[in-house]
Backbone as JSON Lines, residues from 0, in Angstrom:
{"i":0,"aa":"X","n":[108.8,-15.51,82.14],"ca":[108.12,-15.16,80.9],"c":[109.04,-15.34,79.69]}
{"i":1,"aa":"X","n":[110.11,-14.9,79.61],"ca":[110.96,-14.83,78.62],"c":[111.46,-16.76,78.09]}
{"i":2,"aa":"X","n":[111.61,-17.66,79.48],"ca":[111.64,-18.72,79.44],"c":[110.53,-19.45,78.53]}
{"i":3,"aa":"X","n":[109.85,-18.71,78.86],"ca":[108.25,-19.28,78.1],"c":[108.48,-19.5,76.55]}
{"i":4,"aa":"X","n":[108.44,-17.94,76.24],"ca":[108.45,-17.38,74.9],"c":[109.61,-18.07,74.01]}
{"i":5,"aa":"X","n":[110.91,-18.58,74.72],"ca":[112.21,-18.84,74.04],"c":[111.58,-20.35,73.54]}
{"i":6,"aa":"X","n":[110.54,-21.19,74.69],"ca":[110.42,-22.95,74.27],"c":[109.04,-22.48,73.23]}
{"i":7,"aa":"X","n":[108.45,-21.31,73.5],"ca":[107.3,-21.18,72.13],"c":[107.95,-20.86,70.76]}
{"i":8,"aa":"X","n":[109.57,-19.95,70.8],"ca":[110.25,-19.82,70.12],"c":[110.48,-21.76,69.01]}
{"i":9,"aa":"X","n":[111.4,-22.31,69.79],"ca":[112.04,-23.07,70.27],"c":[111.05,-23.98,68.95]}
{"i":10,"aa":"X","n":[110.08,-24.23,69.77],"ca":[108.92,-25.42,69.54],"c":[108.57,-25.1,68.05]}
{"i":11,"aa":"X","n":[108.59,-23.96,67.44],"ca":[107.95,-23.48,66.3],"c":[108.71,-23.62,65.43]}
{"i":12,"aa":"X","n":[110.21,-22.88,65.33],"ca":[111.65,-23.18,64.96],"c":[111.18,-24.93,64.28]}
{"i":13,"aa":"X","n":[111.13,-25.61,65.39],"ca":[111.54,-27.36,65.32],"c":[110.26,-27.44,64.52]}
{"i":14,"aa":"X","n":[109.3,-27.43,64.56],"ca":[107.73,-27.72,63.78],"c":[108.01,-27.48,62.52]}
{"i":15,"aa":"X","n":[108.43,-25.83,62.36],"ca":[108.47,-25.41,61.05],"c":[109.56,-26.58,59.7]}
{"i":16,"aa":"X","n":[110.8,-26.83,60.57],"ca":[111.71,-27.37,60.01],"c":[111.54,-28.65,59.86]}
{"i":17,"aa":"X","n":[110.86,-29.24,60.68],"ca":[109.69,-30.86,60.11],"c":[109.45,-30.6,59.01]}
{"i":18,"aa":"X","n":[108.27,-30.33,59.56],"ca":[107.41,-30.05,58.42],"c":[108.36,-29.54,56.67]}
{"i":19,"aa":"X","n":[109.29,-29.29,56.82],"ca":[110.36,-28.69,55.27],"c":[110.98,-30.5,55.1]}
{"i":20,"aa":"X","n":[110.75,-31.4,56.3],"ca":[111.21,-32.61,55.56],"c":[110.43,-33.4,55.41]}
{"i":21,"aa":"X","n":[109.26,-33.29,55.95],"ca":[108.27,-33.96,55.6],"c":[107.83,-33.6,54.24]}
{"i":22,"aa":"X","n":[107.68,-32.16,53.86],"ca":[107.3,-31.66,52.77],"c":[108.53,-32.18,51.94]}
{"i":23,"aa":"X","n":[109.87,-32.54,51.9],"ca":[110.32,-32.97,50.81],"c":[110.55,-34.3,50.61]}
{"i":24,"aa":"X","n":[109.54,-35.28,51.71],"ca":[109.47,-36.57,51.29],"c":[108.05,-36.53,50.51]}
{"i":25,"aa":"X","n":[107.19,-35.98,50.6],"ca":[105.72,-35.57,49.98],"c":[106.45,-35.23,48.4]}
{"i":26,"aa":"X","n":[107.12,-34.63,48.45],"ca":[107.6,-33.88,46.75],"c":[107.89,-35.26,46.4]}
{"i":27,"aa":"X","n":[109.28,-35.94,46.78],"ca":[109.73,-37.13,46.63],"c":[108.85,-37.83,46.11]}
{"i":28,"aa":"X","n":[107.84,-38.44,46.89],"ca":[106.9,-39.72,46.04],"c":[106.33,-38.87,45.14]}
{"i":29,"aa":"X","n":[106.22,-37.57,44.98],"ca":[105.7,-37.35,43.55],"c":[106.09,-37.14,42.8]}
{"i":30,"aa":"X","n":[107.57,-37.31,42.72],"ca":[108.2,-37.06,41.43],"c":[108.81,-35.88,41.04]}
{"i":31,"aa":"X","n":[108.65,-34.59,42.37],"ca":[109.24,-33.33,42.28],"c":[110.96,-33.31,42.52]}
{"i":32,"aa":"X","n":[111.56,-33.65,42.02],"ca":[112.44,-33.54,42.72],"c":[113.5,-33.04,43.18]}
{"i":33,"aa":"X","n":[113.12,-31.68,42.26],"ca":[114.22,-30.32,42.6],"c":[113.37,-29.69,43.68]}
{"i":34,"aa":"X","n":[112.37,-29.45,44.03],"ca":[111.67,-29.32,44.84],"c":[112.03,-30.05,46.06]}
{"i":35,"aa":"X","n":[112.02,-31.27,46.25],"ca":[112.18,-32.23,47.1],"c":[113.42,-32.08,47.78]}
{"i":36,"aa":"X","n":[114.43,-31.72,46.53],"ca":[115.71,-31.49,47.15],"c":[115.62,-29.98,48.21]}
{"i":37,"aa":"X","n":[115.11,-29.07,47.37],"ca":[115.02,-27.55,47.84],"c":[114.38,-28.14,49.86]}
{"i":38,"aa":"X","n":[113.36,-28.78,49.87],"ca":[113.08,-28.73,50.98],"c":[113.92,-29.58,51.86]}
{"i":39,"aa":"X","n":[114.56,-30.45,51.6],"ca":[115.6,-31.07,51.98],"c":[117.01,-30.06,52.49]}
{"i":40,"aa":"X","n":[117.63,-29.64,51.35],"ca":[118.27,-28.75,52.21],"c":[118.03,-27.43,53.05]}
{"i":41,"aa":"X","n":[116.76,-26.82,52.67],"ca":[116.21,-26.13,53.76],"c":[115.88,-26.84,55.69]}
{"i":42,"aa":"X","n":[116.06,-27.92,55.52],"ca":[115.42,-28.37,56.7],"c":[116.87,-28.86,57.31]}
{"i":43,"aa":"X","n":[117.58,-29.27,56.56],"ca":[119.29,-29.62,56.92],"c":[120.0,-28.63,57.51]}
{"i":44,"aa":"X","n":[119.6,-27.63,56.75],"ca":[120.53,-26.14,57.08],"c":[120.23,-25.61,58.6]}
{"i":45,"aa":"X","n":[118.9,-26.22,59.02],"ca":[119.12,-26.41,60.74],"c":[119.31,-27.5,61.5]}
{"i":46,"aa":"X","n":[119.38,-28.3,61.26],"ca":[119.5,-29.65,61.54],"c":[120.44,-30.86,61.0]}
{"i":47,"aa":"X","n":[121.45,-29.77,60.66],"ca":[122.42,-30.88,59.86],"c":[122.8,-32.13,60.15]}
{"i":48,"aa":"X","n":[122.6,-32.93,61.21],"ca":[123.07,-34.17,61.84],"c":[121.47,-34.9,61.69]}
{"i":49,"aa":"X","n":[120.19,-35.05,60.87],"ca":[119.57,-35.63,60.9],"c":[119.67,-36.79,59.37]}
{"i":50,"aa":"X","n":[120.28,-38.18,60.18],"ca":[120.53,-38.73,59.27],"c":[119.23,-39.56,58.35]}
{"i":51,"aa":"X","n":[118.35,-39.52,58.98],"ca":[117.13,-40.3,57.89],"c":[116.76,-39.13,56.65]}
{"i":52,"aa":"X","n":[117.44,-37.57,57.02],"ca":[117.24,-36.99,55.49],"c":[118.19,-36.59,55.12]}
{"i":53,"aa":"X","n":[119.76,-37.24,55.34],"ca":[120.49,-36.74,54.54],"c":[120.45,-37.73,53.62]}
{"i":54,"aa":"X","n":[119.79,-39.44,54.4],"ca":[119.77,-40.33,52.92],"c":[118.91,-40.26,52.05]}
{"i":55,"aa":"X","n":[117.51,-39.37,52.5],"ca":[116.4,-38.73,51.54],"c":[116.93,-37.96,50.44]}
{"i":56,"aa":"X","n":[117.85,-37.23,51.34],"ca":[118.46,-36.02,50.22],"c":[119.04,-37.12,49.08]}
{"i":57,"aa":"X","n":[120.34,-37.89,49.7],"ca":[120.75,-38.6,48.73],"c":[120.13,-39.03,47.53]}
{"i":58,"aa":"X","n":[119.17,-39.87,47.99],"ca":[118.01,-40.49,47.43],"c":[117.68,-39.67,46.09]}
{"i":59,"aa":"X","n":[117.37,-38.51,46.37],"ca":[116.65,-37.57,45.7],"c":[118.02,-37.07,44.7]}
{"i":60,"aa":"X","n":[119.02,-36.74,44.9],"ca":[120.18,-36.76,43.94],"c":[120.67,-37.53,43.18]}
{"i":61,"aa":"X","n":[120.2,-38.85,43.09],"ca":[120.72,-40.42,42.24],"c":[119.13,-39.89,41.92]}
{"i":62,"aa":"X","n":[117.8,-39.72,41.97],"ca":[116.85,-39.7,41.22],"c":[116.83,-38.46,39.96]}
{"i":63,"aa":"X","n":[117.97,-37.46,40.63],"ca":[118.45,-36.46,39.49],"c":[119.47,-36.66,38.85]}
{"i":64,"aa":"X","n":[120.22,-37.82,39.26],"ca":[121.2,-38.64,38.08],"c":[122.64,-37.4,38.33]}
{"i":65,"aa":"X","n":[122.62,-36.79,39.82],"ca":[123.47,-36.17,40.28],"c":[124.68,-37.32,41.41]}
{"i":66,"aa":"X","n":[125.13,-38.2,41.03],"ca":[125.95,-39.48,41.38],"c":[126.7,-39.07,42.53]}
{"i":67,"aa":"X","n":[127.96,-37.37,42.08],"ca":[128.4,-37.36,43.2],"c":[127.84,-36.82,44.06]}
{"i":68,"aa":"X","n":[127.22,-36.37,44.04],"ca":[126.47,-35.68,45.41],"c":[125.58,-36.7,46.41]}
{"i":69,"aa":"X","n":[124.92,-37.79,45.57],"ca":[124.07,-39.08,46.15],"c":[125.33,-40.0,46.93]}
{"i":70,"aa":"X","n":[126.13,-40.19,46.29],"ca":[127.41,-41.23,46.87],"c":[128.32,-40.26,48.34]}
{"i":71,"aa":"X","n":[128.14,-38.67,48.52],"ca":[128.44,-38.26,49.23],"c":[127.46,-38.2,50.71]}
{"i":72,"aa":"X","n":[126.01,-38.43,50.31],"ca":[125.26,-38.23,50.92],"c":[125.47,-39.57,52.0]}
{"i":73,"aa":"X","n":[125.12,-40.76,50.72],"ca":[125.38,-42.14,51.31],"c":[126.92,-42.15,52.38]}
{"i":74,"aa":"X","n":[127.67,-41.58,52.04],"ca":[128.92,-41.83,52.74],"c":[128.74,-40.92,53.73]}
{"i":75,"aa":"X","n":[128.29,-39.76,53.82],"ca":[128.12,-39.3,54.8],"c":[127.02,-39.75,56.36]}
{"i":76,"aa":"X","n":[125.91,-40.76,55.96],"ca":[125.24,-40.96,56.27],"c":[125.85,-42.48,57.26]}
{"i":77,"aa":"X","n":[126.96,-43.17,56.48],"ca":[127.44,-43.93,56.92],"c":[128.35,-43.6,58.35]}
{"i":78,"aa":"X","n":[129.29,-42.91,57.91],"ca":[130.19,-41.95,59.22],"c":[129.17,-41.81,60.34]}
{"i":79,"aa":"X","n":[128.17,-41.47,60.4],"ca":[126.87,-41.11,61.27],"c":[126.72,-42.08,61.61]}
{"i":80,"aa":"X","n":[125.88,-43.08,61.09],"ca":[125.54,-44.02,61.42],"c":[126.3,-45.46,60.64]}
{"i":81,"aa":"X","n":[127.58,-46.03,61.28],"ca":[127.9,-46.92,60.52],"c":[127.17,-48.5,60.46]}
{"i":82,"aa":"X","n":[126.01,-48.62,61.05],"ca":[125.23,-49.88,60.84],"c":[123.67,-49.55,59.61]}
{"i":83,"aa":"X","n":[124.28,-48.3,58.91],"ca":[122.6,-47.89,58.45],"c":[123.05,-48.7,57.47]}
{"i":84,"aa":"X","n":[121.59,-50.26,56.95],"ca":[121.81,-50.88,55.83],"c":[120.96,-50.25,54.82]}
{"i":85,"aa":"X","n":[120.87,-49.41,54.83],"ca":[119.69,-48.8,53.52],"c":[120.94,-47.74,52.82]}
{"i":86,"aa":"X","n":[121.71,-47.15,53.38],"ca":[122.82,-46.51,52.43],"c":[124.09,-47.22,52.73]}
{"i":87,"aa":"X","n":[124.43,-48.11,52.72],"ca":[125.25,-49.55,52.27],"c":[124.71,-50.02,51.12]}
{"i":88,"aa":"X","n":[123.23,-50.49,51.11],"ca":[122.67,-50.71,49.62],"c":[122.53,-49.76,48.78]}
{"i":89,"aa":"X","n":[122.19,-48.53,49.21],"ca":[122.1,-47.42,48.16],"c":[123.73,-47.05,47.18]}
{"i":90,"aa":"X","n":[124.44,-47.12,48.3],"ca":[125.95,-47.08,47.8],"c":[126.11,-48.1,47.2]}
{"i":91,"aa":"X","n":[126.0,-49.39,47.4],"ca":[126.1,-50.58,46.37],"c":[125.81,-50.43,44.87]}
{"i":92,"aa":"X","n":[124.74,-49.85,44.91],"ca":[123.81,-49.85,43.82],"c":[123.86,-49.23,43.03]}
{"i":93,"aa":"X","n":[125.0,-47.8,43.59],"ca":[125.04,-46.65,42.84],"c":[126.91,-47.59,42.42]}
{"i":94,"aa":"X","n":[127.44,-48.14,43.2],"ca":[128.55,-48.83,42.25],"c":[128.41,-49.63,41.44]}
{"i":95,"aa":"X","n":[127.44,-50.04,41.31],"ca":[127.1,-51.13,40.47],"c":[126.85,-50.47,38.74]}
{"i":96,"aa":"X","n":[125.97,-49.72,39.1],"ca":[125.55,-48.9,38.02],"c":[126.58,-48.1,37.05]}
{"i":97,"aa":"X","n":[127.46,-47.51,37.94],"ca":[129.13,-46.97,37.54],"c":[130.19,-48.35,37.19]}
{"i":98,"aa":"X","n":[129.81,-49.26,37.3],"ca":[130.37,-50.84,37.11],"c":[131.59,-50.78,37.67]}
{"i":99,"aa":"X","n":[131.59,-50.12,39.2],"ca":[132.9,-50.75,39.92],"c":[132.12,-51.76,41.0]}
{"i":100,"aa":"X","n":[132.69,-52.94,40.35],"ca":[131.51,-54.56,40.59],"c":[132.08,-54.88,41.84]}
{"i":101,"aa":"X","n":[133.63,-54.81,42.53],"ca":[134.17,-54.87,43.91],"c":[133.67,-53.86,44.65]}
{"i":102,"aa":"X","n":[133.41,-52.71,44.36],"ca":[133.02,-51.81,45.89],"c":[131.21,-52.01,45.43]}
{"i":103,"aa":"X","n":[131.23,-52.61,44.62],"ca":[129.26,-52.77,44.89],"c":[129.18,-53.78,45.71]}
{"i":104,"aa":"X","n":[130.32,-54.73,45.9],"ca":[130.09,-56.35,46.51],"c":[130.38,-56.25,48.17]}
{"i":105,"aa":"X","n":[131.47,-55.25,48.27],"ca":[131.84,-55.09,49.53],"c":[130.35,-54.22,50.22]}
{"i":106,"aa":"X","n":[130.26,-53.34,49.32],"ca":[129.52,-52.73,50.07],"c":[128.14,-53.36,50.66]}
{"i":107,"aa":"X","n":[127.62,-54.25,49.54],"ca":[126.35,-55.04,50.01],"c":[126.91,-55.96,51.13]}
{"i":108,"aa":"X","n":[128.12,-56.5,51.1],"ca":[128.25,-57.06,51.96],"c":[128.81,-56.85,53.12]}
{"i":109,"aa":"X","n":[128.79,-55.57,52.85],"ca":[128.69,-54.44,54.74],"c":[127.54,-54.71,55.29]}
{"i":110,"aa":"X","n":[126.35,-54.21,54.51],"ca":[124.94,-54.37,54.42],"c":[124.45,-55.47,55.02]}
{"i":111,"aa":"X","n":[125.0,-56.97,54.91],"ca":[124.77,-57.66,55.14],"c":[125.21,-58.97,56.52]}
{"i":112,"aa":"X","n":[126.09,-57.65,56.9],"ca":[126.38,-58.05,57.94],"c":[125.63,-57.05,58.91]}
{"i":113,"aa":"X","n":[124.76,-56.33,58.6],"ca":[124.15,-55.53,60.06],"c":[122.52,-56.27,59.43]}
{"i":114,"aa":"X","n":[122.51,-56.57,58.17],"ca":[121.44,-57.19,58.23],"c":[121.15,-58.45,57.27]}
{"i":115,"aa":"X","n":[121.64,-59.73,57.38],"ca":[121.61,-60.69,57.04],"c":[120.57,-61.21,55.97]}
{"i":116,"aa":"X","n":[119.15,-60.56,56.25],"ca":[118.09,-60.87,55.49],"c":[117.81,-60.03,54.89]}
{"i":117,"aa":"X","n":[118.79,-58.86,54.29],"ca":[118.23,-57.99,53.5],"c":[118.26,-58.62,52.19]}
{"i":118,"aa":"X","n":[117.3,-59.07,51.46],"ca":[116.5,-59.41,50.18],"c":[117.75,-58.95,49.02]}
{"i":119,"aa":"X","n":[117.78,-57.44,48.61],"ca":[118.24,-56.53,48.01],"c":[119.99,-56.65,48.04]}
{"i":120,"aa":"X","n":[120.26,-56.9,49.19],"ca":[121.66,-57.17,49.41],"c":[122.47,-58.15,48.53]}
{"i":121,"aa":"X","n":[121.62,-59.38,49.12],"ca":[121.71,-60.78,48.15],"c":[121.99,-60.4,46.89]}
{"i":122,"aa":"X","n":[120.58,-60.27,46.3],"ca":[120.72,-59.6,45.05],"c":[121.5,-58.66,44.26]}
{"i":123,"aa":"X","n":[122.07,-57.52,45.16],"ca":[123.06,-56.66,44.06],"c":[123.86,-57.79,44.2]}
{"i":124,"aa":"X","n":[124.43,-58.34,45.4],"ca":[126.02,-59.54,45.38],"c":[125.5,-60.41,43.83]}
{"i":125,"aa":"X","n":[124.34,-60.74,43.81],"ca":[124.62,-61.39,42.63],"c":[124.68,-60.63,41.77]}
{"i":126,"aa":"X","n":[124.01,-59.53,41.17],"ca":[124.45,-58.97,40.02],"c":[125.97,-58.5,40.12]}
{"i":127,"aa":"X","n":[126.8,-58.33,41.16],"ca":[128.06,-57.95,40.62],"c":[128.53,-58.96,40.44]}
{"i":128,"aa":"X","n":[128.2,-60.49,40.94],"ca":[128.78,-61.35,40.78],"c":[129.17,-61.88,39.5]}
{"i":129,"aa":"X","n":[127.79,-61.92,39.13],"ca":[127.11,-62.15,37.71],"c":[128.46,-61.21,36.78]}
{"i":130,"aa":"X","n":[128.37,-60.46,36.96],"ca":[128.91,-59.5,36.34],"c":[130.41,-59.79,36.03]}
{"i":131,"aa":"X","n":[131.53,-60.19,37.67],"ca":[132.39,-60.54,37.5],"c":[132.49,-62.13,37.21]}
{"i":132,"aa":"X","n":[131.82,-62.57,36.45],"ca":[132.11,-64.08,36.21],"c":[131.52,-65.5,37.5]}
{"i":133,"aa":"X","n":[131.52,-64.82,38.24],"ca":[131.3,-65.48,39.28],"c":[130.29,-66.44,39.12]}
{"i":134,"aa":"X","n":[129.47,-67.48,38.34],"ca":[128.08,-67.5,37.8],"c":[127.82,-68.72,38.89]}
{"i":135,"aa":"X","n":[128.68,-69.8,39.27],"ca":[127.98,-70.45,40.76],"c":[127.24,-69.37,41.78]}
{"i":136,"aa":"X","n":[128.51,-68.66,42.07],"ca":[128.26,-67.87,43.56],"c":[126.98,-66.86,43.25]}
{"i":137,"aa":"X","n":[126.69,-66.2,41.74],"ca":[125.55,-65.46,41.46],"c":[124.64,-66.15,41.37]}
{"i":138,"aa":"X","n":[124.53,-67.45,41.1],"ca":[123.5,-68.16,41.03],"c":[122.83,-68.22,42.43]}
{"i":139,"aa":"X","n":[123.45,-68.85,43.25],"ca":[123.72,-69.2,44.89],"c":[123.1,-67.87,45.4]}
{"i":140,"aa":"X","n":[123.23,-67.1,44.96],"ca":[122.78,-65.02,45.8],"c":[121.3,-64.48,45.29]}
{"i":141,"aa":"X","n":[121.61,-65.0,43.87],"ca":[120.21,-64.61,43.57],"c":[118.82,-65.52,44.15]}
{"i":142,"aa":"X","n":[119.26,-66.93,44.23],"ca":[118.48,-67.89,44.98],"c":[118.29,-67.34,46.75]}
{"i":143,"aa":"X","n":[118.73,-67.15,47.09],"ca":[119.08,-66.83,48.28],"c":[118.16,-65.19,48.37]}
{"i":144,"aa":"X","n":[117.72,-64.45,47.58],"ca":[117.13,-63.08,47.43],"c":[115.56,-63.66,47.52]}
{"i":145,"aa":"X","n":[115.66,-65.04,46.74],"ca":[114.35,-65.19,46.09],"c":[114.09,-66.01,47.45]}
{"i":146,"aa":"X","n":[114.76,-66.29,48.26],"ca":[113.98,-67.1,49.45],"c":[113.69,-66.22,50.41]}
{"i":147,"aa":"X","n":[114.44,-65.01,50.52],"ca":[114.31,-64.07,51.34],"c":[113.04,-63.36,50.81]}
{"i":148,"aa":"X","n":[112.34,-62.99,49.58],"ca":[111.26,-62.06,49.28],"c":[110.65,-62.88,47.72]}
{"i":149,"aa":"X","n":[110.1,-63.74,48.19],"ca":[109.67,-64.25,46.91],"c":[108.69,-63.89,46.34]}
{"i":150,"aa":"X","n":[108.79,-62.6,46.07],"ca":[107.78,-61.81,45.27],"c":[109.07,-60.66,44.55]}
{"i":151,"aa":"X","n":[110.23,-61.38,44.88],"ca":[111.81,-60.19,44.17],"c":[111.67,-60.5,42.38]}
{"i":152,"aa":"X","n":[110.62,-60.1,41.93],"ca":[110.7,-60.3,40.72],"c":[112.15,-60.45,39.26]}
{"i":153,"aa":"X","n":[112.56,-59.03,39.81],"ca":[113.79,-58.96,39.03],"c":[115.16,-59.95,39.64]}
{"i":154,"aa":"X","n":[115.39,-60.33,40.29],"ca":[116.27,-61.68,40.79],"c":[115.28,-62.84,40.01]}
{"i":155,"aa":"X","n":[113.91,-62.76,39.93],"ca":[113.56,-64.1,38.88],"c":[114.09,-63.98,37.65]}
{"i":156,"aa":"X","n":[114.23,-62.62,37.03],"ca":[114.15,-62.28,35.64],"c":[115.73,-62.5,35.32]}
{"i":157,"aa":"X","n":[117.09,-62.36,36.56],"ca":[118.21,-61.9,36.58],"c":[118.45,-63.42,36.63]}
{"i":158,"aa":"X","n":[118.41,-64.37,37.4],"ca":[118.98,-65.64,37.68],"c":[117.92,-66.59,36.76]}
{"i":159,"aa":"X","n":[116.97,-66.45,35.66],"ca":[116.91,-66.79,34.74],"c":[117.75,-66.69,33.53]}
{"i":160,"aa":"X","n":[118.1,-65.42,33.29],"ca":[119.39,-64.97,32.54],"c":[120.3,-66.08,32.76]}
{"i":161,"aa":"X","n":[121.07,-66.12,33.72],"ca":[121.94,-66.66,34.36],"c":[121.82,-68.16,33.78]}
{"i":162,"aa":"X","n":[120.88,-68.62,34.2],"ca":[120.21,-69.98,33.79],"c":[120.42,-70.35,32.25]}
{"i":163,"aa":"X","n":[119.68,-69.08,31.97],"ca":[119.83,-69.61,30.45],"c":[121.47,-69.58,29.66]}
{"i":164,"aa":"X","n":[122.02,-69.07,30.15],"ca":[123.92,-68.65,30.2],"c":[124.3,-70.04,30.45]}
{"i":165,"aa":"X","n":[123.69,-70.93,31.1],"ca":[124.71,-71.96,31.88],"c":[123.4,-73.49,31.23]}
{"i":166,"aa":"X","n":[122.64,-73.27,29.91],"ca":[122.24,-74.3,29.4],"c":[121.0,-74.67,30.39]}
{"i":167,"aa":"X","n":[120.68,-73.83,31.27],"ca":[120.08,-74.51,31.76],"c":[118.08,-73.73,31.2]}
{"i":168,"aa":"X","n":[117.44,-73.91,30.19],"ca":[116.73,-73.69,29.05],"c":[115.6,-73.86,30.19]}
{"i":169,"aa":"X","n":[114.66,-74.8,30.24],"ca":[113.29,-75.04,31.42],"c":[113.08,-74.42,32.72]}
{"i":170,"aa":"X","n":[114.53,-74.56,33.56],"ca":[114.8,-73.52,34.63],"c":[114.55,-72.03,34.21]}
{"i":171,"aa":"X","n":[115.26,-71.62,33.16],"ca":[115.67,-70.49,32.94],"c":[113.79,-69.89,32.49]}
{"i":172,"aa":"X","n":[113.02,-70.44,32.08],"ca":[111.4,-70.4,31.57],"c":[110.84,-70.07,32.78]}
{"i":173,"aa":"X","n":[111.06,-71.11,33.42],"ca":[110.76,-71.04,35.09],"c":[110.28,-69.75,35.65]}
{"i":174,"aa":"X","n":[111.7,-69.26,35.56],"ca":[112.44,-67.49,36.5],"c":[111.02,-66.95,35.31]}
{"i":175,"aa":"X","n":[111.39,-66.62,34.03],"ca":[111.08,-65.7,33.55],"c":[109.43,-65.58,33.63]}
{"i":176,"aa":"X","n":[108.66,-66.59,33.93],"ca":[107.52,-66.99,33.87],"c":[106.91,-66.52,35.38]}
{"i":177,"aa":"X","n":[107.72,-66.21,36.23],"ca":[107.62,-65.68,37.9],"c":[107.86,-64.5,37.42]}
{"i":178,"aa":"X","n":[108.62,-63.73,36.91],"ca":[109.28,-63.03,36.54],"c":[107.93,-61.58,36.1]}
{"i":179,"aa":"X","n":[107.66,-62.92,34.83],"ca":[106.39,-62.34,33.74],"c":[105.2,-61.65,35.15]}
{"i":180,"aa":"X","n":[104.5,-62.97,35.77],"ca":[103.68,-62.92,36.89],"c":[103.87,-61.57,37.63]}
{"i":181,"aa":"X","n":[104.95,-61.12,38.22],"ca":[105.77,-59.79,38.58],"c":[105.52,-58.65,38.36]}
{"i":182,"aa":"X","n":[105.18,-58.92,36.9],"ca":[105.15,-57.58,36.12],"c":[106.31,-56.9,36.13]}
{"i":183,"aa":"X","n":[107.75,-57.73,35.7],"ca":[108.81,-57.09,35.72],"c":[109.11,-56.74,34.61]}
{"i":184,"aa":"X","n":[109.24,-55.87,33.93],"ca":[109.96,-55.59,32.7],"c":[110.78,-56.28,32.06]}
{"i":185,"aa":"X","n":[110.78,-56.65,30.68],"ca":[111.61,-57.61,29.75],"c":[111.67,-59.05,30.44]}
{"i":186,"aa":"X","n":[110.67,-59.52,31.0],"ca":[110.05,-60.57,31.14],"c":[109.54,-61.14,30.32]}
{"i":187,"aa":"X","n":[108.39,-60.79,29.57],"ca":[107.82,-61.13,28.73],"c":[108.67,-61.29,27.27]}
{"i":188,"aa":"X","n":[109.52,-60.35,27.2],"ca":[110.64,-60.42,26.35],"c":[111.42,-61.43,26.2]}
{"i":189,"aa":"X","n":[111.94,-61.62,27.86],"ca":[112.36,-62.97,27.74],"c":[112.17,-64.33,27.02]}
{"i":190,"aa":"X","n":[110.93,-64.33,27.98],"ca":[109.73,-65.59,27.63],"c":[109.59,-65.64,26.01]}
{"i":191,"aa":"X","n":[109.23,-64.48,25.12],"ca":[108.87,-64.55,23.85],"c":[110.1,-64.96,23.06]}
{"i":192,"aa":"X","n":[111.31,-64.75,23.36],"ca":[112.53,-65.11,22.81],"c":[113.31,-66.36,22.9]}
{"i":193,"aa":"X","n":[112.72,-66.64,24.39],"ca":[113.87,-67.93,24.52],"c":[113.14,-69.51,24.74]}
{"i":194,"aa":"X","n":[111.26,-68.93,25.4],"ca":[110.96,-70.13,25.8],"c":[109.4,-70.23,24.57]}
{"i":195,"aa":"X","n":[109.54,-71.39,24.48],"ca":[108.13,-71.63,23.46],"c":[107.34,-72.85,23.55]}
């Protein structure tokens, strides 16, 4: 009897504490996200080794513009699991943004060695590339994004830039005109400024 009661224990314990991460991926897409966090670490605080929400949590801390705590999450998430390519890119992305353009490059290109066709990968390599001068090899990455997901709007809008940097004016119309199609932001901006 007591055996019983401990897996009815047991079973309810584990349900209840789902359900606190499910409930803070539900907050998440809506935009709650002190909330989101709250249920996040409620559901951690028994389950601390569940790595698909410590990168939620993360997630949810770069959406509160809380950096170190998101870059700890990501790194922690890595130690756990060192082939996870979704916080390899998240960490990329969050170096990129802080403009240390070498650990955004390495890091995508951790990323990209557990997963070759990640779209996103390509793409930050070119924006740091871009960034550090690199404008063949960014060119070459961002092309390479756009063959992998050719619906990557912002790699049209980014390696149009690029384009238009390196004279290249009709190409560069091209991107921004896929770009526009996208509905990517400052697309149309583009287009109204550079191509006529």
């Amino acid at each position: 009897m007591r055996s019983i009661l401990l897996l009815v224990l047991v079973t309810t314990i584990w349900s209840c504490s789902s359900e606190a991460s499910k409930d803070g991926d539900s907050l998440f897409k809506d935009g709650k996200y002190q909330e989101a966090l709250a249920a996040y670490n409620s559901y951690l605080s028994s389950n601390p080794a569940d790595v698909k929400t410590i990168y939620n949590r993360g997630r949810t801390y770069e959406e509160l513009k809380d950096a170190p705590s998101a870059m700890k999450d990501f790194q922690q998430v890595i130690k756990m699991d060192p082939k996870n390519v979704k916080a390899y890119l998240s960490l990329s992305k969050m170096y990129y943004n802080s403009e240390s353009y070498t650990k955004s490059l390495l890091s995508a290109e951790k990323a990209l060695e557990f997963n070759p066709n990640a779209a996103q990968g390509h793409f930050i390599i070119a924006r740091a590339k871009h960034q550090m001068g690199y404008t063949k090899n960014a060119l070459e990455s961002y092309s390479t994004a756009i063959q992998l997901d050719r619906n990557y709007g912002e790699a049209y809008l980014y390696r149009g830039a690029l384009k238009l940097a390196l004279d290249q004016n009709r190409k560069a119309c091209e991107d921004f005109k896929k770009a526009k199609n996208l509905d990517v932001d400052g697309a149309q901006d583009a287009l109204t400024k550079y191509c006529r």
